[in-house]
ZADO-1210 file (C-alpha; in nm, 4 decimals, padded with zeros to 6 digits):
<atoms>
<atom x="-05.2816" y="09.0685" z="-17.8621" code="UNK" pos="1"/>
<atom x="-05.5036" y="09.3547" z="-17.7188" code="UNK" pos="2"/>
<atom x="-05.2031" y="09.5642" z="-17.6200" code="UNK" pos="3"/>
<atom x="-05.0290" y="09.4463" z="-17.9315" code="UNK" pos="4"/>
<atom x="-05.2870" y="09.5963" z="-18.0927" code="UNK" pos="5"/>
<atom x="-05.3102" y="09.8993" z="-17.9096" code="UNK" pos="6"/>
<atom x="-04.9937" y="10.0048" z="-17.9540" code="UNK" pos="7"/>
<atom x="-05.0001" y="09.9316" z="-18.3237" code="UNK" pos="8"/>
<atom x="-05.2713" y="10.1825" z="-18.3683" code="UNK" pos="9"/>
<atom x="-05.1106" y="10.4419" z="-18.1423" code="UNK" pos="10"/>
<atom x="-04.7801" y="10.4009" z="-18.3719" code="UNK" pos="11"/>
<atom x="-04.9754" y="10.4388" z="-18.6996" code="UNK" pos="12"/>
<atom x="-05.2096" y="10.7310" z="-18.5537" code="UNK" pos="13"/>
<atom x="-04.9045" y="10.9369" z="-18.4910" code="UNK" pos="14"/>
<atom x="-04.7311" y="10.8106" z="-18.8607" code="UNK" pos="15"/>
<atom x="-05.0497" y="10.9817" z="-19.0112" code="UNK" pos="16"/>
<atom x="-05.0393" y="11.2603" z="-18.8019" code="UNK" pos="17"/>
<atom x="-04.6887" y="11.3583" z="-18.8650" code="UNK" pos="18"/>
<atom x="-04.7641" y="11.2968" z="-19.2437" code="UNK" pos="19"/>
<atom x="-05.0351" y="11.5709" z="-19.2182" code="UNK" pos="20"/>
<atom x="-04.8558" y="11.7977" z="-19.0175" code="UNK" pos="21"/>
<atom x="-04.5444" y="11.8158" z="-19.2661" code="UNK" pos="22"/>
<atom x="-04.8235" y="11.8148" z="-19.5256" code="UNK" pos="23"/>
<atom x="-04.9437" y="12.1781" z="-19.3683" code="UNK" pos="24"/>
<atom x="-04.6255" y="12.2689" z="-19.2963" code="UNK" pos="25"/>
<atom x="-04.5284" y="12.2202" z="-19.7011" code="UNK" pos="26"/>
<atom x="-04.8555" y="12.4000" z="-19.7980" code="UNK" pos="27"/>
<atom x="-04.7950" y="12.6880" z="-19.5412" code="UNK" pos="28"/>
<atom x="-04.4066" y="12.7297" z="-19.7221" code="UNK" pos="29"/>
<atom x="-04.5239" y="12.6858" z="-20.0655" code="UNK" pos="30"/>
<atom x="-04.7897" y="13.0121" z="-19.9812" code="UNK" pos="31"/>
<atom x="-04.5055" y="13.1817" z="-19.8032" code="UNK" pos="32"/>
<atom x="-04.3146" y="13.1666" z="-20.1496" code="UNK" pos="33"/>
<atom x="-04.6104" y="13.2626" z="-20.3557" code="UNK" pos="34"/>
<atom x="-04.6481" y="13.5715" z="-20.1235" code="UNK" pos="35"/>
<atom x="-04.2612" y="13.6735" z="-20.1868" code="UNK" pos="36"/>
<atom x="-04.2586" y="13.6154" z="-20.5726" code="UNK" pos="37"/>
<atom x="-04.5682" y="13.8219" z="-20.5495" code="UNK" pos="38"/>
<atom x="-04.3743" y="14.0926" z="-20.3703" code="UNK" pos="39"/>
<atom x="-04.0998" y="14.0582" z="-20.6234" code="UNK" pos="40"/>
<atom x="-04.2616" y="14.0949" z="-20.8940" code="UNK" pos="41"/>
<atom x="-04.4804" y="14.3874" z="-20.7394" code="UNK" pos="42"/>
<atom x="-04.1486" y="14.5323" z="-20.7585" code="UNK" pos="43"/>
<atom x="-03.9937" y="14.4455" z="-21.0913" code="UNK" pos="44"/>
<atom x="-04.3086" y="14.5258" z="-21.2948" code="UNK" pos="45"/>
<atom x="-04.5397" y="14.8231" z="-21.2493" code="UNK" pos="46"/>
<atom x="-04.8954" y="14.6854" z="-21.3204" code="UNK" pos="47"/>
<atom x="-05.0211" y="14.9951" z="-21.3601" code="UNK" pos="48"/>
<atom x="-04.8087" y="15.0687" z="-21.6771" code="UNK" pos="49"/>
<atom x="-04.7843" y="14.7316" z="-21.8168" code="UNK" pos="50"/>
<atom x="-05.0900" y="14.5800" z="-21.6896" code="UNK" pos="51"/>
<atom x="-05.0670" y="14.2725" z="-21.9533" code="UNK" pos="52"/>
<atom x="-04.7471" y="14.1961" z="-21.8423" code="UNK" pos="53"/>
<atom x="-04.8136" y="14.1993" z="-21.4796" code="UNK" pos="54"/>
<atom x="-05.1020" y="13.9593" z="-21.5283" code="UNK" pos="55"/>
<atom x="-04.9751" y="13.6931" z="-21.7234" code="UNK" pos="56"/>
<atom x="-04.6543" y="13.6953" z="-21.4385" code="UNK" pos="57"/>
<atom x="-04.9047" y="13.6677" z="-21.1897" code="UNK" pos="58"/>
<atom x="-05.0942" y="13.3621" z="-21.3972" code="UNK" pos="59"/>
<atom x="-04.7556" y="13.1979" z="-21.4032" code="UNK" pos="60"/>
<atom x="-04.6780" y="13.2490" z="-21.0222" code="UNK" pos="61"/>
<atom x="-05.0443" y="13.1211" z="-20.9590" code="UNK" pos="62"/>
<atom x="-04.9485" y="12.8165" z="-21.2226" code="UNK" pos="63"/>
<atom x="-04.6421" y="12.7239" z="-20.9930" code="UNK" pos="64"/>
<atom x="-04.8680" y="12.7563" z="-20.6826" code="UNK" pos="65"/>
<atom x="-05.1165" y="12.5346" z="-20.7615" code="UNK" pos="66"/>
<atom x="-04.8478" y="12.2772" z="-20.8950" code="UNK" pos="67"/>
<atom x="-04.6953" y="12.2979" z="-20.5812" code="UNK" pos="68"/>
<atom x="-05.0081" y="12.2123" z="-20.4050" code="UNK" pos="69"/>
<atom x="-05.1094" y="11.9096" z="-20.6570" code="UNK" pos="70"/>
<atom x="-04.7396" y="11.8056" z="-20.6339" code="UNK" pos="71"/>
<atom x="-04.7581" y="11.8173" z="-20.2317" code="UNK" pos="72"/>
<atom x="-05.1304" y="11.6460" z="-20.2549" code="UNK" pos="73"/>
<atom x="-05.0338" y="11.4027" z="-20.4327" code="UNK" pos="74"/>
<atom x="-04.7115" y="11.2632" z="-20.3253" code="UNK" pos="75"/>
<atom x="-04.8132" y="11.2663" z="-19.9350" code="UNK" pos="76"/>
<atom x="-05.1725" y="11.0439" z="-20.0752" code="UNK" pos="77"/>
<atom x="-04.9742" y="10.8172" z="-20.2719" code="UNK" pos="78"/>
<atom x="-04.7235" y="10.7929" z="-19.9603" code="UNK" pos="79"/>
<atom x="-05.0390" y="10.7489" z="-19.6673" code="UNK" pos="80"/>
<atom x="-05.1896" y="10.5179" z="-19.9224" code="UNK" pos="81"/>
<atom x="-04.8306" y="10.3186" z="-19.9306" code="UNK" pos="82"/>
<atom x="-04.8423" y="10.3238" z="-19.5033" code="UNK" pos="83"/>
<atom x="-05.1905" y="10.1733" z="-19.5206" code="UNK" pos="84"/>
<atom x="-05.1052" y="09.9120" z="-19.7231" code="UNK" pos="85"/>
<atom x="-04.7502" y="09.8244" z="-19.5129" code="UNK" pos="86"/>
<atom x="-04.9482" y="09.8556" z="-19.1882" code="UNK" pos="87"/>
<atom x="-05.2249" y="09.6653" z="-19.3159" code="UNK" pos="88"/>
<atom x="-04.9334" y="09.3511" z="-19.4643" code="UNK" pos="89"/>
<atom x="-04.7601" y="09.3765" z="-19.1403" code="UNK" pos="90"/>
<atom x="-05.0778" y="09.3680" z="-18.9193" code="UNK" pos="91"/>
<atom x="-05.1954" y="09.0793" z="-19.0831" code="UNK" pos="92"/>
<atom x="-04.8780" y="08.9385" z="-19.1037" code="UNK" pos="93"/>
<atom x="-04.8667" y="08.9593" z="-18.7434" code="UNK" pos="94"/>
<atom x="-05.2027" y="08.8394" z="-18.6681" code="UNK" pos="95"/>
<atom x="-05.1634" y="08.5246" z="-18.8761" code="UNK" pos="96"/>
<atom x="-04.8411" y="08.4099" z="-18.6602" code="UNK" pos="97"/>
<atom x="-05.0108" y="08.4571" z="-18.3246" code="UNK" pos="98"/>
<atom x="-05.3356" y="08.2797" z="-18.4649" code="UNK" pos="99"/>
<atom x="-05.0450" y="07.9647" z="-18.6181" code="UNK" pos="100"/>
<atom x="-04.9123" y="07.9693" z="-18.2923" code="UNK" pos="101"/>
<atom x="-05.1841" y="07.9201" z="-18.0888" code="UNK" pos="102"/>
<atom x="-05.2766" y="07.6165" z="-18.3827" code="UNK" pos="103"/>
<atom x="-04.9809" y="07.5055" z="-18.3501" code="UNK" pos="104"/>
<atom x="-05.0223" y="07.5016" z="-17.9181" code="UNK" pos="105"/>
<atom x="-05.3285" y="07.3529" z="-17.9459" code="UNK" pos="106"/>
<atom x="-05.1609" y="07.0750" z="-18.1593" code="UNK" pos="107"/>
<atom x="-04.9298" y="06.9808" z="-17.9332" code="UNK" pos="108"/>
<atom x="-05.1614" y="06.9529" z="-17.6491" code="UNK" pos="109"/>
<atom x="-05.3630" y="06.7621" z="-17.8716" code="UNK" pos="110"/>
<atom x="-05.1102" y="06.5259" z="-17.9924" code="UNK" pos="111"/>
<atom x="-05.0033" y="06.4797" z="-17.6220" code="UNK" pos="112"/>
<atom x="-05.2939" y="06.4050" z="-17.5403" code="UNK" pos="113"/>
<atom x="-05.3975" y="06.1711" z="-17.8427" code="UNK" pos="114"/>
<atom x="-05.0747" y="05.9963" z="-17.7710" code="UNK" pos="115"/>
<atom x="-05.0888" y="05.9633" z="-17.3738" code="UNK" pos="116"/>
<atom x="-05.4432" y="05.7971" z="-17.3964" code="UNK" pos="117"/>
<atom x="-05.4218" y="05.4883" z="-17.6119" code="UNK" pos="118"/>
<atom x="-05.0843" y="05.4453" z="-17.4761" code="UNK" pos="119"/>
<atom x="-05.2005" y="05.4451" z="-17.0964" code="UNK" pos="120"/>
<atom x="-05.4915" y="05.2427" z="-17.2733" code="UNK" pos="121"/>
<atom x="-05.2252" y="04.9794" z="-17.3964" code="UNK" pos="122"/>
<atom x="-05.0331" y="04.9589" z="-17.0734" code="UNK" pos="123"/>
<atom x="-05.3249" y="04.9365" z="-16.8942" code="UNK" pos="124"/>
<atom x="-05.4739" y="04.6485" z="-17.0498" code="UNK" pos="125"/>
<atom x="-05.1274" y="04.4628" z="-17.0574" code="UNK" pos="126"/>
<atom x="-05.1067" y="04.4958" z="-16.7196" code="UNK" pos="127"/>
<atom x="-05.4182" y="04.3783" z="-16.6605" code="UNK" pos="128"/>
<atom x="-05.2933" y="04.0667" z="-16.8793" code="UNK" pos="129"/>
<atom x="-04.9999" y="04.0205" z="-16.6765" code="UNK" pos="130"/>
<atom x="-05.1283" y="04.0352" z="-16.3170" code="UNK" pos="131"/>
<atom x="-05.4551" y="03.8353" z="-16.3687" code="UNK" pos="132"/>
<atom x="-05.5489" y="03.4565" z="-16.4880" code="UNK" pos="133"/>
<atom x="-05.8475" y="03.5633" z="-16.6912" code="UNK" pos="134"/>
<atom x="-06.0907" y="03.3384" z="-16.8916" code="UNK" pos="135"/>
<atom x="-06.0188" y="03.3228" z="-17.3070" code="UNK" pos="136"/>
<atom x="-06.3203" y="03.5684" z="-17.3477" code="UNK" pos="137"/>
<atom x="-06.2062" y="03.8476" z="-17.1291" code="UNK" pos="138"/>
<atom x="-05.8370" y="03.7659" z="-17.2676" code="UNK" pos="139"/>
<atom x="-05.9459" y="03.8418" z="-17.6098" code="UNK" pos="140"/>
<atom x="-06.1394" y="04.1853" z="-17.4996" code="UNK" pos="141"/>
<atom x="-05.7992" y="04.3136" z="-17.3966" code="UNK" pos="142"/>
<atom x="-05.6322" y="04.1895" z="-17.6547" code="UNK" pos="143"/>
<atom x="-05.9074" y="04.3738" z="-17.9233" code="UNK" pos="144"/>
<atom x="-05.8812" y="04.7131" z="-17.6739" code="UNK" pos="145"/>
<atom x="-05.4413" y="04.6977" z="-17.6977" code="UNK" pos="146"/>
<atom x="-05.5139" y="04.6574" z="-18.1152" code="UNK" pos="147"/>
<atom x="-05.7842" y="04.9330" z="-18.1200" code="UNK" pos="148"/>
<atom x="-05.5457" y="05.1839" z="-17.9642" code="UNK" pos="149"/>
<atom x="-05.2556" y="05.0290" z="-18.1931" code="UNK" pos="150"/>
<atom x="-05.4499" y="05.1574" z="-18.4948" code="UNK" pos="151"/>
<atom x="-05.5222" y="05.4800" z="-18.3066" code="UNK" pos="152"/>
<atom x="-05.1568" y="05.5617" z="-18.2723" code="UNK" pos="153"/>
<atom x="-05.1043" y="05.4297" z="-18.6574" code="UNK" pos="154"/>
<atom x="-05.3353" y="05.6602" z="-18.7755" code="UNK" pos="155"/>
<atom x="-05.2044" y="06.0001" z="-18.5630" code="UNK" pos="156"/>
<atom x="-04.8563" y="05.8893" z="-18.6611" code="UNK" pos="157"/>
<atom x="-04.9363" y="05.8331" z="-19.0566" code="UNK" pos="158"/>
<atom x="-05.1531" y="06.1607" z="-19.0477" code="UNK" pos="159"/>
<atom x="-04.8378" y="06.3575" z="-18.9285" code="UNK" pos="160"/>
<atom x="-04.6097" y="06.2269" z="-19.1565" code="UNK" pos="161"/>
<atom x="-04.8761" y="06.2299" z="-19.4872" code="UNK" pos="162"/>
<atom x="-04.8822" y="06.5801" z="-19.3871" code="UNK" pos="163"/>
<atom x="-04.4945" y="06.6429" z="-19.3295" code="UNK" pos="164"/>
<atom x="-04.4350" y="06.4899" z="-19.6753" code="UNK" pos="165"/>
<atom x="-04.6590" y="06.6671" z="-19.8558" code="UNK" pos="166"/>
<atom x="-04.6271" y="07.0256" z="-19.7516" code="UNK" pos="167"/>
<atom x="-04.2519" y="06.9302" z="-19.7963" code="UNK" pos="168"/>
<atom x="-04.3552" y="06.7673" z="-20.1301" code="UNK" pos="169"/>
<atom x="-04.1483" y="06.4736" z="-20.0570" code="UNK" pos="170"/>
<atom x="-04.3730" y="06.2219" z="-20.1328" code="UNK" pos="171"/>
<atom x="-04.4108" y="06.0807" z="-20.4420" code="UNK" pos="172"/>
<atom x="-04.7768" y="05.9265" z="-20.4918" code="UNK" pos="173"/>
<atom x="-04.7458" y="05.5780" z="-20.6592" code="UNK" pos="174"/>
<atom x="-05.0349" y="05.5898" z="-20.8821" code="UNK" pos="175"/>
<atom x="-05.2584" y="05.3362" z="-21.0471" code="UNK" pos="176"/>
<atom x="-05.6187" y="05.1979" z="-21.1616" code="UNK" pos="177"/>
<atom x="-05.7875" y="05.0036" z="-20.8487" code="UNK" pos="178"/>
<atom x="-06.1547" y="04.9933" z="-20.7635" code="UNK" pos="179"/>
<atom x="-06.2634" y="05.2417" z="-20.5049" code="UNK" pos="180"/>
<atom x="-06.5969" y="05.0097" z="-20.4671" code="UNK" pos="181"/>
<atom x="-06.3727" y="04.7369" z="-20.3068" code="UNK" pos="182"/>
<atom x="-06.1492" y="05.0187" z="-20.0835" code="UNK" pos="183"/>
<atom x="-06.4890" y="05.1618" z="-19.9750" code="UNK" pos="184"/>
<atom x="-06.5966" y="04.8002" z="-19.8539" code="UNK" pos="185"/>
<atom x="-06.3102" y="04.7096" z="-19.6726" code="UNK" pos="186"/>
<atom x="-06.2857" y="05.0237" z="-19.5075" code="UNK" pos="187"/>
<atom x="-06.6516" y="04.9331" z="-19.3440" code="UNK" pos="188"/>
<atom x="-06.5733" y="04.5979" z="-19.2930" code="UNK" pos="189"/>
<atom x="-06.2648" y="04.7268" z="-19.0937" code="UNK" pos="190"/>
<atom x="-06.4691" y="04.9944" z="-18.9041" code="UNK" pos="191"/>
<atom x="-06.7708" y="04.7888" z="-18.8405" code="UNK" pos="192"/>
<atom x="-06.5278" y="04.5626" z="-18.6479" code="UNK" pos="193"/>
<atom x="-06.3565" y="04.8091" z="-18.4262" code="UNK" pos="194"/>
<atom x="-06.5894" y="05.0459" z="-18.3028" code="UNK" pos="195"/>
<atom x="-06.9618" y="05.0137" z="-18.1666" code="UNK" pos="196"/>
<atom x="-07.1367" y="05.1858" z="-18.4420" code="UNK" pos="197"/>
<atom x="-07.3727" y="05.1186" z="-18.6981" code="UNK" pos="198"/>
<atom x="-07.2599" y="05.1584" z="-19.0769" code="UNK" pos="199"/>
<atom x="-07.4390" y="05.1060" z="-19.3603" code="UNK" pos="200"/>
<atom x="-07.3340" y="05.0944" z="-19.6884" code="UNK" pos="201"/>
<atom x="-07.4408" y="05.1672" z="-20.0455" code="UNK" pos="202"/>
<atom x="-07.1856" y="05.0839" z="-20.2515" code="UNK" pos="203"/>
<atom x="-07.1997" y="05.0876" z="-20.6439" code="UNK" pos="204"/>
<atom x="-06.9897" y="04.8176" z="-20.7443" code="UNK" pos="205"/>
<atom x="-06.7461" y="04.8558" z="-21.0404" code="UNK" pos="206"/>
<atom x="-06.5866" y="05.1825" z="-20.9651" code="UNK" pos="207"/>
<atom x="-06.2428" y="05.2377" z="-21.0985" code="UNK" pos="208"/>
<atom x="-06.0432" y="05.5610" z="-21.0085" code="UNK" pos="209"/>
<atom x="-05.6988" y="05.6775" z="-21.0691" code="UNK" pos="210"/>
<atom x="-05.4393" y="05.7488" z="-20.8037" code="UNK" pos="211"/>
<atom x="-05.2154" y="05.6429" z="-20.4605" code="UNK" pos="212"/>
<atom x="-05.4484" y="05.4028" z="-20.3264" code="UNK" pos="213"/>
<atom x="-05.2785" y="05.4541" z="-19.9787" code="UNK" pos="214"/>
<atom x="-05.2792" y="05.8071" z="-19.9875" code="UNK" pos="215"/>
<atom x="-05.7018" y="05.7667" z="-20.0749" code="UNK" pos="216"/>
<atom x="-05.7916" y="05.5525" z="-19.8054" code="UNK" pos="217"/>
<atom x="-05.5829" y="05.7869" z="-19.5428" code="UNK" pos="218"/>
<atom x="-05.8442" y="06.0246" z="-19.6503" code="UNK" pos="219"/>
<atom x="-06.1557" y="05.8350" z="-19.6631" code="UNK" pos="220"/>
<atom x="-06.0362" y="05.6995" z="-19.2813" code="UNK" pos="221"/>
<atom x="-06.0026" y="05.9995" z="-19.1689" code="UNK" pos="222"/>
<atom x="-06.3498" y="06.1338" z="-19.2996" code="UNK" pos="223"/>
<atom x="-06.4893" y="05.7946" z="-19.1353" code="UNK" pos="224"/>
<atom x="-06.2871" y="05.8843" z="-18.8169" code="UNK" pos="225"/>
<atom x="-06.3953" y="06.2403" z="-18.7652" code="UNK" pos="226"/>
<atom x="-06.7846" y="06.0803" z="-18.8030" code="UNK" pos="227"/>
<atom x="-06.7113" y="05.8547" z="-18.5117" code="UNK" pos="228"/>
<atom x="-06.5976" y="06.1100" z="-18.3094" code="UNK" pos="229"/>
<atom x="-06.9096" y="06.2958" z="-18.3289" code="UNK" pos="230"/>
<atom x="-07.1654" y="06.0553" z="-18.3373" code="UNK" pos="231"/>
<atom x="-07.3415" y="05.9087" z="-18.0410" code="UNK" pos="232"/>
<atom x="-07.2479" y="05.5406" z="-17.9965" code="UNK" pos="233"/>
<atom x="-07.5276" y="05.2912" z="-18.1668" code="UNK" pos="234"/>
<atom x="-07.6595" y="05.5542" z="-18.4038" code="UNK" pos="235"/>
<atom x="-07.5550" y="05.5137" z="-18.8043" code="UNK" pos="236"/>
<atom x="-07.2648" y="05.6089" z="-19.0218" code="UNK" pos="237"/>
<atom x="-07.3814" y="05.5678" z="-19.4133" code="UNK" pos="238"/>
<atom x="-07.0847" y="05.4913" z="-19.6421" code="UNK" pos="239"/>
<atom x="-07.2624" y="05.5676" z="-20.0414" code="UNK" pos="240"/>
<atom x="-07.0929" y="05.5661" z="-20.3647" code="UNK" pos="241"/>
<atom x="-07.2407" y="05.6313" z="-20.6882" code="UNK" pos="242"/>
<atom x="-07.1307" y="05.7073" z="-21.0506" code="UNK" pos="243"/>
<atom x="-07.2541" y="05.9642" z="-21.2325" code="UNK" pos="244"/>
<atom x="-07.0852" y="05.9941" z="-21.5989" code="UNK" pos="245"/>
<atom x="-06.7172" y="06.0414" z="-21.5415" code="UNK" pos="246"/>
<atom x="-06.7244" y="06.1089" z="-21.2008" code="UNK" pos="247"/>
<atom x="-06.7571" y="05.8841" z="-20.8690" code="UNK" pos="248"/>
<atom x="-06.9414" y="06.0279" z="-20.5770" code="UNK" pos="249"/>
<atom x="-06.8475" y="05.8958" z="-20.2299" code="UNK" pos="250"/>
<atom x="-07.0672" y="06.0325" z="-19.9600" code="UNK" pos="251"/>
<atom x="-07.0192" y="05.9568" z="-19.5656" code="UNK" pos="252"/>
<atom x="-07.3473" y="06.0794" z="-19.3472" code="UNK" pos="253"/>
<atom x="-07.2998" y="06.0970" z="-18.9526" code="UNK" pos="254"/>
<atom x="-07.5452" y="06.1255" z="-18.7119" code="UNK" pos="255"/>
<atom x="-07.3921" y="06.3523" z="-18.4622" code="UNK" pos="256"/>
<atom x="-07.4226" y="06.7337" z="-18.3990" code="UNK" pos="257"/>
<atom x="-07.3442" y="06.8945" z="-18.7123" code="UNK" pos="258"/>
<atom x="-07.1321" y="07.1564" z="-18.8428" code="UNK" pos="259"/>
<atom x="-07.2799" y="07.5005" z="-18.8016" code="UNK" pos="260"/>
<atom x="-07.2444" y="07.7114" z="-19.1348" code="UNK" pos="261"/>
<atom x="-07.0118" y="07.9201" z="-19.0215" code="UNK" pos="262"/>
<atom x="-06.7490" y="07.6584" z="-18.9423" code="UNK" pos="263"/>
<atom x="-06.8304" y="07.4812" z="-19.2841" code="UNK" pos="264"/>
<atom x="-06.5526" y="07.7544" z="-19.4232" code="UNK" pos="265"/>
<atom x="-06.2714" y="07.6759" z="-19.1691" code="UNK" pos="266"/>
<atom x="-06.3160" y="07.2800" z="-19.1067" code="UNK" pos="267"/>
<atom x="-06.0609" y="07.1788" z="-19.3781" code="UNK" pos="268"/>
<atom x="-05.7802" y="07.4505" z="-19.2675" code="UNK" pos="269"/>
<atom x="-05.4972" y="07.2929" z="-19.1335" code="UNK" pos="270"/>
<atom x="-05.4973" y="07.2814" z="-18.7018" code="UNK" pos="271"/>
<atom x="-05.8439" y="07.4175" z="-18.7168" code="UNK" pos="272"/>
<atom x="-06.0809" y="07.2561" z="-18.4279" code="UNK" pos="273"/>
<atom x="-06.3207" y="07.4735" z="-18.2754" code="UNK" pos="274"/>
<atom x="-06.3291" y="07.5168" z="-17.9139" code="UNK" pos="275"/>
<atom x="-06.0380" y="07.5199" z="-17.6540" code="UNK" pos="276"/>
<atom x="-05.8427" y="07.2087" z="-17.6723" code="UNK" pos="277"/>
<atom x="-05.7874" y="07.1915" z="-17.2694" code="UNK" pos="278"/>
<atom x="-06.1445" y="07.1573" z="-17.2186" code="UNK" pos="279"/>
<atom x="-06.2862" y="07.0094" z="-17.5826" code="UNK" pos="280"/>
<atom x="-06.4179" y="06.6410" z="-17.5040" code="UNK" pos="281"/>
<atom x="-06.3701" y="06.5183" z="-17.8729" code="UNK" pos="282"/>
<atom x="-06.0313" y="06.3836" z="-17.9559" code="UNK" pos="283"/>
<atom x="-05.8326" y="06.5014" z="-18.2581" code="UNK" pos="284"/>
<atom x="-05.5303" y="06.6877" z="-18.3577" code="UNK" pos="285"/>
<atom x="-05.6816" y="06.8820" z="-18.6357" code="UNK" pos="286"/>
<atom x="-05.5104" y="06.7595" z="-18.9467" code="UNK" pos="287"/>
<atom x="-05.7400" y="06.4980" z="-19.0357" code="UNK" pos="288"/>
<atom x="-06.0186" y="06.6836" z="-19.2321" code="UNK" pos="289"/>
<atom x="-05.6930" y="06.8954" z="-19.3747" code="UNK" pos="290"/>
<atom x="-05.5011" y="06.6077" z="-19.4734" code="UNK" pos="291"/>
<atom x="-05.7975" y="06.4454" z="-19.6545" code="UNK" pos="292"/>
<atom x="-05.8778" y="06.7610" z="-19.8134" code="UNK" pos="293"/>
<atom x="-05.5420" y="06.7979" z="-19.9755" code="UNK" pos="294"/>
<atom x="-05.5417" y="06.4688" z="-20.0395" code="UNK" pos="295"/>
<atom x="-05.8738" y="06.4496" z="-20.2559" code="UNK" pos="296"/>
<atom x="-05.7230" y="06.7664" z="-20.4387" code="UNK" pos="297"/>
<atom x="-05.4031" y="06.6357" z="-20.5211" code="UNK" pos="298"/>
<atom x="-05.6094" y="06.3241" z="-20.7226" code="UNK" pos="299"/>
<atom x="-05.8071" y="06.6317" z="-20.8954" code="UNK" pos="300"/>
<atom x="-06.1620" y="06.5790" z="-20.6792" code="UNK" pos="301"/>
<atom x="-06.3228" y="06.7987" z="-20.4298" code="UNK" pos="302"/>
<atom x="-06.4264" y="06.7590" z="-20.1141" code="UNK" pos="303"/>
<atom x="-06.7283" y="06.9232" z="-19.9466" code="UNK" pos="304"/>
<atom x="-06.9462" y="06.8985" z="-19.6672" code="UNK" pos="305"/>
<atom x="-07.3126" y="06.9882" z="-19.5736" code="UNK" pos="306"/>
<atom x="-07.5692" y="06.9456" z="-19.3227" code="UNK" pos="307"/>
<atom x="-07.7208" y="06.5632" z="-19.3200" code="UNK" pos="308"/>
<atom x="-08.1315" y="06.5765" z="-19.2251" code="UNK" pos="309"/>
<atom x="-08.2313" y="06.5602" z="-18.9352" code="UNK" pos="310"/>
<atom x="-07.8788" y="06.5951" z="-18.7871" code="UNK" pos="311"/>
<atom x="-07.5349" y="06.4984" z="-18.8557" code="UNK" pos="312"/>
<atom x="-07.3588" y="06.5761" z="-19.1603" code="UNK" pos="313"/>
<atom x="-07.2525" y="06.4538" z="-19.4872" code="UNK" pos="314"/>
<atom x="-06.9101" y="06.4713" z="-19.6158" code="UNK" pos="315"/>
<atom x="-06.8941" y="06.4126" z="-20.0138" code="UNK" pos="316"/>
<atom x="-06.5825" y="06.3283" z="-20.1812" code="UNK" pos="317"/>
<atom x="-06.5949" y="06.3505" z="-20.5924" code="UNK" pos="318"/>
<atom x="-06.3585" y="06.1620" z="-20.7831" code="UNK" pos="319"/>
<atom x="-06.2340" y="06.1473" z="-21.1766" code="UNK" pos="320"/>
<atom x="-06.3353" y="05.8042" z="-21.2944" code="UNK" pos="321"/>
<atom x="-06.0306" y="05.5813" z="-21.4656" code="UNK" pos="322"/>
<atom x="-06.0704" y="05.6024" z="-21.8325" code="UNK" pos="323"/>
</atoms>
């Protein structure tokens, strides 16, 4: 990128260049011709003898001159101002590809790498089954683990294809009136059971919204998801929802490390994790946040995030209430 760069500015340095130097070069001729149709018409009219005459010729040649030189001005601005603009499009142009691509690398090595684990997980645990006699307790451990990785892959797998379809817009949301206060309990309920956290919930009961109720509680999991991934095990993930006139507020507080401002902007951009992905110890592939995010704006809400006291962070999701 740095000799990519480089060169760039070398290339356009010596664009600009040549535009001044045939900029000169035009102002140089144009005074070479005001010089010889000075000399011409030294020699046509005597300005001695016809003085008036002599003076409005030479206001006319100075006229022409200093069209010339507007003319000249002008056109080589407008045409420097036209080889900023290119330069700048095509730099940036540029710049966004190599920062996709290295998205799009870090993807891959974290979707290899969020599909090698629960998979080695699975086989792991099977084998495990297979080779040893072990008591009903210990059976039903593995068993739980082989499940818990099952929904793992579920989730990767639905996020990719959520996001396929609708940045193809192939899918077609199914929508219709359910009660977000009964998704937003069974989505604890399901949580609370899988992972060693604790949640605790504040749910206002009697919420109705409007919209794919698949395509919502992708989002809300994925919110939940990205909480557990950043919170210590045994600390708290709060699940609230509240009404407030026509709108329904569902917030999700974490107890983990935060979001520093700066990355507040960026979080919800599709591929976006910060770090390097061969040496980041959180899992992730970067499209949940994005997913969700599109998601919540597709049912006309907005999502947000800010910092959760004394650490963590709070993601709110606002919803249109069914009417």
């Amino acid at each position: 990128m740095r000799i990519f760069t480089s060169i760039y500015i070398l290339i356009l340095a010596y664009i600009i260049a040549a535009l001044v130097f045939w900029e000169l070069q035009l102002q140089k001729q144009s005074g070479r011709i005001y010089a010889q149709e000075v000399i011409t018409l030294r020699g046509q009219v005597d300005s001695t003898a016809f003085p008036d005459v002599y003076r409005n010729e030479m206001s006319v040649l100075t006229e022409k001159l200093n069209a010339r030189t507007t003319q000249y001005v002008s056109e080589g601005s407008i045409f420097l101002l036209v080889i900023l603009i290119g330069a700048a499009v095509v730099y940036g142009s540029f710049n966004r590809r190599i920062m996709l691509s290295r998205q799009q690398n870090n993807f891959m090595l974290a979707v290899t790498h969020e599909l090698k684990s629960p998979v080695a997980a699975i086989k792991l645990n099977l084998q495990t089954l297979e080779k040893h006699r072990l008591d009903e307790d210990k059976r039903k451990l593995l068993i739980d683990r082989c499940i818990n990785e099952s929904d793992r892959l579920n989730d990767l797998c639905n996020n990719m294809l959520f996001t396929s379809r609708i940045e193809g817009r192939q899918y077609k949301p199914t929508k219709e009136v359910f009660s977000l206060s009964e998704m937003a309990e069974e989505i604890v309920s399901e949580y609370a059971g899988r992972y060693s956290r604790n949640f605790e919930e504040d749910i206002e009961t009697g919420c109705n919204v409007y919209g794919d109720i698949n395509m919502l509680k992708i989002a809300i999991n994925n919110i939940i998801e990205n909480a557990i991934k950043y919170t210590p095990p045994n600390s708290t993930i709060a699940l609230k929802l509240t009404i407030n006139q026509k709108t329904a507020t569902l917030s999700i507080a974490d107890q983990g490390q935060g979001i520093p401002d700066t990355e507040k902007k960026r979080i919800f951009e599709k591929f976006y994790r910060t770090g390097n992905e061969e040496s980041r110890k959180t899992k992730g592939t970067g499209l949940g946040l994005y997913l969700g995010s599109k998601i919540i704006a597709q049912h006309k809400g907005k999502m947000t995030v800010k910092d959760n006291v004394p650490t963590g962070a709070i993601f709110e999701i606002q919803l249109p209430l069914a009417t």
